[in-house]
N, C-alpha and C positions, 0 to 999 in steps of 0.2 A: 782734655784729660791726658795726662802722661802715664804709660805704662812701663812698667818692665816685666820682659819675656823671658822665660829661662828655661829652654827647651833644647836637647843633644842634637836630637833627632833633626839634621839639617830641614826634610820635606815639612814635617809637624811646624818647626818652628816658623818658615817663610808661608805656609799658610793660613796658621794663627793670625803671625804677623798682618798678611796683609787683611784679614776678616777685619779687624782690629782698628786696622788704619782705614779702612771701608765708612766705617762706624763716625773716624772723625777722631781717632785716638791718635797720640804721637806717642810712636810705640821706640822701644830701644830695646831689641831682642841679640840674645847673647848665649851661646851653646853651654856654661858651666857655671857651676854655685862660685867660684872667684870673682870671674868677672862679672854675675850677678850682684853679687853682692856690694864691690863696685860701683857697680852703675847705680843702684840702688840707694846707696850710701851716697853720693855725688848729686845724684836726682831730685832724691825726693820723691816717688812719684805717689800719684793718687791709688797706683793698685802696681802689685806685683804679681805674677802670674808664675806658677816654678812647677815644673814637672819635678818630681823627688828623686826618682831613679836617674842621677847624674854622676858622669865619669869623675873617679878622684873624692870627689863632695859630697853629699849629698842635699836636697832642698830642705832637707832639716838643720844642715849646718848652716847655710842662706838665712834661714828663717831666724834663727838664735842670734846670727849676727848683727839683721836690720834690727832689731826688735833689741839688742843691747844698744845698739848706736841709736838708736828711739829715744829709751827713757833715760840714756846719759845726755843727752842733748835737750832733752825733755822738748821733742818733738810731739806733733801729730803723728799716730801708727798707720801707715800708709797699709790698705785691705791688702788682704793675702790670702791668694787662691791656688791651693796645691793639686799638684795632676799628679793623675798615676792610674797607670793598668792594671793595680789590686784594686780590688772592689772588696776587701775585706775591710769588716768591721774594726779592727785593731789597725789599721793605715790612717783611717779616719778618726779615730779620736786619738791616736798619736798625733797626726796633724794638727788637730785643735788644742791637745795639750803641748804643742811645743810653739804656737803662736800663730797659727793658719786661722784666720776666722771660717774659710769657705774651702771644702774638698769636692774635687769631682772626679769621676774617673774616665779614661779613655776608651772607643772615640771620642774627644768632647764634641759634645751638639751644638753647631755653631748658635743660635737661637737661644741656648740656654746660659751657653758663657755670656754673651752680651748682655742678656736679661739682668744675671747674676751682678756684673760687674756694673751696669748701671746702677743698680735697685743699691749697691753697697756702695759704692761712690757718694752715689746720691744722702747714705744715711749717715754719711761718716762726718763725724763731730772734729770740727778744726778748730782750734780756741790761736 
């Protein structure tokens, strides 16, 4: 499984990261919605993973991007799981109305991101 990581937070990010790769994931983590987006766009991957609150971008700009370079290319939409330290209800259905299928907020619990991102991998329709 390929992932992309898109987390500031140098500590968050390399311990994501390595959870991730523990797992059996080949991860490609990156500090900013640019070169998230990037990598993402280059990749492919089966899940992208974006912390929102990033320097310059934000994971709403990330989002809006794969998600046009998706269905101009009329790809498979690679799962998208948005992080953030709001636990408000208007974070989460702004995420899902701008192309996140899956929100969770920080800490994330290691146990439940994995759960999360199998169970969505697993359910994701590739034609």
């Amino acid at each position: 499984m390929r992932i992309v990581l898109i987390e500031d937070d140098p500590e968050s990010r390399a311990s994501l990261q390595m959870l991730l790769e523990e797992e059996g994931a080949d991860v490609i983590a990156v500090p900013d919605a640019e070169d998230g987006a990037q990598a993402a766009i280059e990749h492919l991957p089966d899940a992208v993973i974006c912390d929102l609150d990033l320097p310059e971008m934000d994971g709403f700009y990330l989002i809006q991007r794969l998600r046009d370079h998706e269905i101009r290319g009329n790809l498979p939409p690679s799962v998208a799981i948005a992080l953030t330290g709001h636990g408000g209800e208007e974070y989460r259905l702004r995420s899902i109305g701008e192309g996140f299928q899956h929100f969770m907020t920080k800490p994330v619990h290691p146990d439940e991101l994995v759960t999360l991102i199998q169970d969505a991998v697993g359910a994701r329709v590739v034609t």
